[in-house]
C-alpha positions as CSV (number, residue, x, y, z in Angstrom):
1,X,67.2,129.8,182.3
2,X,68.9,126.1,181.6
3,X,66.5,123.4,181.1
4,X,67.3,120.0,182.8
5,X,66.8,117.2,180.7
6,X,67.5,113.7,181.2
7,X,70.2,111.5,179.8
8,X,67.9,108.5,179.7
9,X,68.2,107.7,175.8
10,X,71.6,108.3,176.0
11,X,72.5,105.9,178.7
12,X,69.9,102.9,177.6
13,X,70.4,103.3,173.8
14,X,70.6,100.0,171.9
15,X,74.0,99.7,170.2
16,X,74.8,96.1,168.8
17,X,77.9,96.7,169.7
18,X,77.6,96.0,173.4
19,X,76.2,92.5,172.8
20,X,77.8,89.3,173.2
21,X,79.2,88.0,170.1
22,X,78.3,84.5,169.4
23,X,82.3,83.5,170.1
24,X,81.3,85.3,173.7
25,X,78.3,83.4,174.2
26,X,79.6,80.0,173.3
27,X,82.7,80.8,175.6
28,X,80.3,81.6,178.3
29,X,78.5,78.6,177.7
30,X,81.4,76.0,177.9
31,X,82.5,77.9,181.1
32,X,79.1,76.8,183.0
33,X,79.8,73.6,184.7
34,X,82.9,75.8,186.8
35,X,80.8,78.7,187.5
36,X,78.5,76.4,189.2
37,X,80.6,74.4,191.0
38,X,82.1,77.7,191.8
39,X,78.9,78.7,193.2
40,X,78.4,75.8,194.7
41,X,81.4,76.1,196.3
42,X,80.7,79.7,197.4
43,X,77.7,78.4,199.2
44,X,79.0,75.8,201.1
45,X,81.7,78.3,202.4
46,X,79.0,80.9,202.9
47,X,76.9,78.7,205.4
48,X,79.9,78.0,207.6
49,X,80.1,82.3,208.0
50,X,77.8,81.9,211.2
51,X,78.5,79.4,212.9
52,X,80.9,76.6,214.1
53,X,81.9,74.7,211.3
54,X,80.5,70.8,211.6
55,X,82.0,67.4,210.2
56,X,79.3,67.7,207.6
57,X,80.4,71.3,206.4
58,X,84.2,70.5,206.2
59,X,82.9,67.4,204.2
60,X,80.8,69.7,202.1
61,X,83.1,72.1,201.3
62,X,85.5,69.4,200.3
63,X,83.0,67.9,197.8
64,X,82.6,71.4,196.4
65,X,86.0,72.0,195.8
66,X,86.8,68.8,194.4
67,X,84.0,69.5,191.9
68,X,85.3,72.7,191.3
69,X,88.8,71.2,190.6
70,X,87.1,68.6,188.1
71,X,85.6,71.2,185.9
72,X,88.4,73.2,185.3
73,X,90.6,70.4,184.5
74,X,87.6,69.5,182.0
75,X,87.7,72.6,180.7
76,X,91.4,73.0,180.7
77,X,91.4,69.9,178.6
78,X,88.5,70.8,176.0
79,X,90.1,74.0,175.6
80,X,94.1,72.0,175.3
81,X,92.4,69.7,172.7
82,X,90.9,72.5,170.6
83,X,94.0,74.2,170.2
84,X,96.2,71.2,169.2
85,X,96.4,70.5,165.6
86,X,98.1,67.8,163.4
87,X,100.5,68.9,160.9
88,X,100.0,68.2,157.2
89,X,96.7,67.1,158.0
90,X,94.4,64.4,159.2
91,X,96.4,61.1,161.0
């Protein structure tokens, strides 16, 4: 006769492996003001999925994506001036 056994243990061990790093975190965390303008975003577009899109939706949906535009351009830039470094030192 086979026992049955569950697997429990082995799929919810803890292994530090599987969490963030701190580099992962900190990524995460300067990627937040475009996730939720993404969201944002998401919602507005979400709302129109019933019903007859209004002046006020289009208008929405514009401000959203403007917003989401915004924040990866700031992000493009934080991340453009971290990466740039003078040569021989401070100027």
């Amino acid at each position: 006769m086979e026992h049955i056994v569950t697997v429990q243990d082995a799929v919810t061990a803890f292994e530090p492996w599987l969490e963030p790093t701190a580099a992962e975190l900190d990524a995460i965390e300067r990627e937040m003001p475009l996730i939720a303008a993404d969201v944002d975003l998401l919602d507005a577009r979400i709302m129109t999925l019933d019903r007859p899109v209004t002046e006020m939706d289009t208008r929405r949906i514009r401000r959203a994506h403007r917003r989401v535009l915004a924040a990866r351009r700031e992000l493009s830039n934080q991340t453009a001036a971290a990466t740039v470094t003078v040569p021989g030192g401070a100027a």
